[in-house]
C-alpha positions as a Markdown table, in Angstrom:
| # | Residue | x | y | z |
|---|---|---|---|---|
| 1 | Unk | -45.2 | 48.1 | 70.5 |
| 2 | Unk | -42.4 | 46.8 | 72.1 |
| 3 | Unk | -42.5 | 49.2 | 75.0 |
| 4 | Unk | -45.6 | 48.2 | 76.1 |
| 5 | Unk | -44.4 | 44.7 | 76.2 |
| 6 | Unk | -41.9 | 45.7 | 78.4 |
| 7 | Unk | -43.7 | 47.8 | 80.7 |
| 8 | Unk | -46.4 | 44.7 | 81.0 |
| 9 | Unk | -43.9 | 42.1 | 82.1 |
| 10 | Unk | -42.6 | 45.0 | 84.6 |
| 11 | Unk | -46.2 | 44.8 | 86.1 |
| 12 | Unk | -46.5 | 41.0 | 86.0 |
| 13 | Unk | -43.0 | 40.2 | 87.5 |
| 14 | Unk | -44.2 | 42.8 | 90.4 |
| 15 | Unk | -47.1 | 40.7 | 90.6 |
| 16 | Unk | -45.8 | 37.3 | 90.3 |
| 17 | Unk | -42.8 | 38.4 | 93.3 |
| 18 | Unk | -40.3 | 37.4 | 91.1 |
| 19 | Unk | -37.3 | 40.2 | 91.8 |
| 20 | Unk | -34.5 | 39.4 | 89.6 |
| 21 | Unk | -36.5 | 39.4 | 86.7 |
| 22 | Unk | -38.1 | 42.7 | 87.8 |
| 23 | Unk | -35.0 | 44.3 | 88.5 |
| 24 | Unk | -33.7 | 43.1 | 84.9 |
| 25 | Unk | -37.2 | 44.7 | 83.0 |
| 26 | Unk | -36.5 | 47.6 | 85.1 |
| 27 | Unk | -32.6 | 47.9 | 84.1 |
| 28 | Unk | -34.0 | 47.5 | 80.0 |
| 29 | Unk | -36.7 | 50.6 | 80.9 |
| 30 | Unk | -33.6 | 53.0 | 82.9 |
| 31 | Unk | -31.5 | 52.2 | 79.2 |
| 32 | Unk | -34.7 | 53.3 | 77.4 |
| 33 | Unk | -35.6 | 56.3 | 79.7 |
| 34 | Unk | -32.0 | 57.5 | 79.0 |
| 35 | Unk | -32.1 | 56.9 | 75.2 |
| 36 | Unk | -35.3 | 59.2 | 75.1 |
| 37 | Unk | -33.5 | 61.4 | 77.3 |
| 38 | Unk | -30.8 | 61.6 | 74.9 |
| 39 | Unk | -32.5 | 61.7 | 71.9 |
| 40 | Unk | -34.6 | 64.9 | 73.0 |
| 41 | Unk | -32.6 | 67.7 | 70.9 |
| 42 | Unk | -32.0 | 65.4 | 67.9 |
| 43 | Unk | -33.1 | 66.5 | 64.8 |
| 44 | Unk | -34.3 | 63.1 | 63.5 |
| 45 | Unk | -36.3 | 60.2 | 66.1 |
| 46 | Unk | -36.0 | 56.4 | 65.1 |
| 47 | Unk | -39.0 | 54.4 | 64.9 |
| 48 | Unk | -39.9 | 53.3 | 68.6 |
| 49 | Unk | -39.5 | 50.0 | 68.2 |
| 50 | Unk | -36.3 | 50.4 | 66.1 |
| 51 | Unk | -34.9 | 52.6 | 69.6 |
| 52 | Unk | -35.9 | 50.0 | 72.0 |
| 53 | Unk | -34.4 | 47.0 | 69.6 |
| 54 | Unk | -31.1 | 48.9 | 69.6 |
| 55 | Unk | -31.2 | 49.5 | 72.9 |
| 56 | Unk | -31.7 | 45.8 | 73.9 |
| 57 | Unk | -29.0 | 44.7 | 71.6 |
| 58 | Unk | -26.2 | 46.8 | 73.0 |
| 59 | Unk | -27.5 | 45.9 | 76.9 |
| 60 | Unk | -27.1 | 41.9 | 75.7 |
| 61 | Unk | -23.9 | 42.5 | 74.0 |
| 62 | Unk | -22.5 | 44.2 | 77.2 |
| 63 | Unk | -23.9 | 41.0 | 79.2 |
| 64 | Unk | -22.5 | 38.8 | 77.5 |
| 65 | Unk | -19.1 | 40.6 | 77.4 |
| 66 | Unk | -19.3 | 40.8 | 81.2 |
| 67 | Unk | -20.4 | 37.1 | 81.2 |
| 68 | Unk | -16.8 | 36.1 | 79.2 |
| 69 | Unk | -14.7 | 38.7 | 82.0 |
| 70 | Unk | -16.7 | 37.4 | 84.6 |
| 71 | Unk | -16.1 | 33.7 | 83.8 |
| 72 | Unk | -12.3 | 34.5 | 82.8 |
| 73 | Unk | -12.1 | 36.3 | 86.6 |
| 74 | Unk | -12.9 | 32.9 | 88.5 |
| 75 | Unk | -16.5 | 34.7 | 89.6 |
| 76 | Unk | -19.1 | 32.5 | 88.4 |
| 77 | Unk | -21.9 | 33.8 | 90.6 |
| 78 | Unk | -21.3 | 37.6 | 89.2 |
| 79 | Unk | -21.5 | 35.9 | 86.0 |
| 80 | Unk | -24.8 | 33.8 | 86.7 |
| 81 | Unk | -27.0 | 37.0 | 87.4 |
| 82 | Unk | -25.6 | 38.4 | 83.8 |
| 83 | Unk | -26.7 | 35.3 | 82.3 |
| 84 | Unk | -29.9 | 35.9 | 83.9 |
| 85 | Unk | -30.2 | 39.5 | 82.8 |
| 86 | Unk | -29.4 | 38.4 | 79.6 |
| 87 | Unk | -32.5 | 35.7 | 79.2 |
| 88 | Unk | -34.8 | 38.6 | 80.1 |
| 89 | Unk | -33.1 | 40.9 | 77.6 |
| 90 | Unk | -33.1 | 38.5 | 74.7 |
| 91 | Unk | -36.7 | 37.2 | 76.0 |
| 92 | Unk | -37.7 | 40.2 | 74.1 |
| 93 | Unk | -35.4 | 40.9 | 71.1 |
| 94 | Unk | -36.8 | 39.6 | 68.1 |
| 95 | Unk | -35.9 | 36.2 | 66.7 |
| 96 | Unk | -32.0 | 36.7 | 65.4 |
| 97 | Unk | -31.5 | 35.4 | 61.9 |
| 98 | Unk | -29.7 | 32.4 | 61.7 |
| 99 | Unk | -25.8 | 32.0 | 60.2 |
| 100 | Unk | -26.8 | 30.4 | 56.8 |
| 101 | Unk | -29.9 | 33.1 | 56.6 |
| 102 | Unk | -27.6 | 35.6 | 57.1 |
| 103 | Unk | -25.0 | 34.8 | 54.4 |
| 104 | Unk | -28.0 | 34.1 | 51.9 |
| 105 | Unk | -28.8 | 38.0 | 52.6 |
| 106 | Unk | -24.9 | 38.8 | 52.6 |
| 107 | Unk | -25.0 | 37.2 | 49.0 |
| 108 | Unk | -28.1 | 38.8 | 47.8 |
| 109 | Unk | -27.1 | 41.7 | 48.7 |
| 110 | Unk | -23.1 | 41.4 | 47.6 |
| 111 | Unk | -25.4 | 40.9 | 44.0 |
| 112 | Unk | -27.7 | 43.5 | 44.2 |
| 113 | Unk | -24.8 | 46.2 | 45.0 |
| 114 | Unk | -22.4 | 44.9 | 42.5 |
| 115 | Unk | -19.9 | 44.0 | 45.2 |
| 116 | Unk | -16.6 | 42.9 | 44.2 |
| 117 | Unk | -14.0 | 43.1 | 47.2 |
| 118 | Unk | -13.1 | 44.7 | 50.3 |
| 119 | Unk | -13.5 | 48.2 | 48.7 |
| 120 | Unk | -17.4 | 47.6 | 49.2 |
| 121 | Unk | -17.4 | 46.4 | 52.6 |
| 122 | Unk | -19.2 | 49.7 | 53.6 |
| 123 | Unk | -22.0 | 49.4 | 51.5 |
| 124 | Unk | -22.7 | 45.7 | 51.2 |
| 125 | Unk | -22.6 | 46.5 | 55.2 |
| 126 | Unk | -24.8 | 49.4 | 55.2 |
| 127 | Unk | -27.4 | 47.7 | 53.3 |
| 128 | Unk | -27.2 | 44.5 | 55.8 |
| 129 | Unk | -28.0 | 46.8 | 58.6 |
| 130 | Unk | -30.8 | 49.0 | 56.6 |
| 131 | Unk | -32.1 | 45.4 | 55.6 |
| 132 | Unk | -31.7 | 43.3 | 59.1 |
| 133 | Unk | -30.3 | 45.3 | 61.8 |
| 134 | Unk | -32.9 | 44.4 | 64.3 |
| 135 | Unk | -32.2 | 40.7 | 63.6 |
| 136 | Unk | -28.6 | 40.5 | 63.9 |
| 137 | Unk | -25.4 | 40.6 | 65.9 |
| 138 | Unk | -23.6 | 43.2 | 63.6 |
| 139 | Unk | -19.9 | 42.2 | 65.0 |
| 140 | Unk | -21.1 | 38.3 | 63.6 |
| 141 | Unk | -22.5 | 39.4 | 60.4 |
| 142 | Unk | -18.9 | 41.9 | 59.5 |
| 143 | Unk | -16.6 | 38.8 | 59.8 |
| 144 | Unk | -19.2 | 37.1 | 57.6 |
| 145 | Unk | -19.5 | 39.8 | 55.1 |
| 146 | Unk | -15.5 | 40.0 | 54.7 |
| 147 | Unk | -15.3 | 36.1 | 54.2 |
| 148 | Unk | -17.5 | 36.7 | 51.5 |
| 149 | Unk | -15.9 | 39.6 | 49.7 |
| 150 | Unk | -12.4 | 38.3 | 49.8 |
């Protein structure tokens, strides 16, 4: 499981001395913690793996969102320790999907559904992220999906 994976670099970056990285696998266990936390009274739990996968996409979009503000605000060294952050985030996301993977499945898909134009957006959309949520940047993949409907 991918929580284990996490909690094992936590121990070897202890070990090894290496502190930013620690501090970053510790950040990615608080966001997980507090997803649990949240997700306590809900009727219906995600797979684990499918909980931790979200969780680490929205913590790398927010990094690299920071990254951009950071970069535009003339602070490159705030901006350097999101980067950083971010490598150990993605360092454990799975492999993302490729642009010309990802319109293959946007096509297949736009077949399989019978999509014709902007009026299936939704479900040509829905499927993509029931199909390959875990392996792509959903903002990315929407632009994509338009293109291909219009």
């Amino acid at each position: 499981m991918l929580r284990d994976t996490i909690k094992s670099a936590q121990v070897s970056a202890m070990k090894g001395g290496d502190k930013p990285r620690l501090a970053a696998v510790r950040l990615i266990l608080a966001k997980i913690k507090d997803r649990d936390i949240e997700l306590r009274t809900a009727s219906e739990k995600p797979d684990d793996d499918a909980l931790v996968v979200d969780v680490l996409q929205k913590m790398a979009k927010q990094r690299r969102e920071s990254i951009t503000l950071f970069e535009q605000g003339g602070r490159p060294e705030k901006a350097e320790v999101e980067k950083a952050e971010l490598t150990v985030i993605e360092e454990f996301l799975p492999a993302q999907m490729s642009e010309e993977e990802t319109r293959l499945a946007i096509e297949a898909i736009k077949a399989e559904v019978g999509a014709s134009g902007m009026k299936d957006m939704g479900k040509v959309m829905a499927e993509l992220k029931a199909r390959h949520g875990t392996q792509l940047d959903m903002s990315k993949a929407s632009g994509w999906v338009k293109s291909a409907l219009a």
